[in-house]
C-alpha positions in Angstrom: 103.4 18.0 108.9 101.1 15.8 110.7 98.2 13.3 108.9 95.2 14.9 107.8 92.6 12.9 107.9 90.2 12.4 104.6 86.8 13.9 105.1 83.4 12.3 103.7 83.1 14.4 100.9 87.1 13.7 99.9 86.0 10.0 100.1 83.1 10.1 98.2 84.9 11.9 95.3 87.6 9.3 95.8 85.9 6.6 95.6 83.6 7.9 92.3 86.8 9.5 90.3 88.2 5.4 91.2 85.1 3.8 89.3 85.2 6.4 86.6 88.8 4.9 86.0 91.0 7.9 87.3 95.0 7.3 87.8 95.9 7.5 91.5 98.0 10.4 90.2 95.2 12.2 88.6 92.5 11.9 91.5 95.9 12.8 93.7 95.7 15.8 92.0 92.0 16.6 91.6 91.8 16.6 95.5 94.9 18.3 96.4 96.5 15.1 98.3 99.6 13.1 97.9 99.3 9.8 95.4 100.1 7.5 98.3 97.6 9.1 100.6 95.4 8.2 97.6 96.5 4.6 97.7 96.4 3.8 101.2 92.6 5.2 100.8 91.7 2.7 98.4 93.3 0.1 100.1 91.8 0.6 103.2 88.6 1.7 102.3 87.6 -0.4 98.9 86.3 -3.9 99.3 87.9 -6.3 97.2 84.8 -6.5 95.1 84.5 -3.2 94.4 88.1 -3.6 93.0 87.4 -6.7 91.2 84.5 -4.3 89.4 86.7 -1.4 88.4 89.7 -3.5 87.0 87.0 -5.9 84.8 88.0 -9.0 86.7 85.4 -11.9 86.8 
């Protein structure tokens, strides 16, 4: 099977379920993709403040 890209939408949910505090697994699951399709996502797509924000780093 080939790579499907994420649309907007899928993003934007991503992105909010990630904030909210969501496992990869669970927001995997809640949009009907792969866990490590979830975590490349972040990676990609997630500035490194954003990520200092969600995991209560200062």
């Amino acid at each position: 099977m080939g790579y499907v890209h994420s649309s907007i939408e899928e993003r934007r949910c991503l992105r909010e379920y990630y904030k909210k505090g969501l496992s990869y697994r669970k927001i995997a699951e809640l949009l009907g993709r792969n866990v490590n399709s979830v975590s490349r996502e972040l990676r990609r797509n997630c500035t490194h403040y954003e990520l200092q924000k969600v995991l209560h780093f200062t």
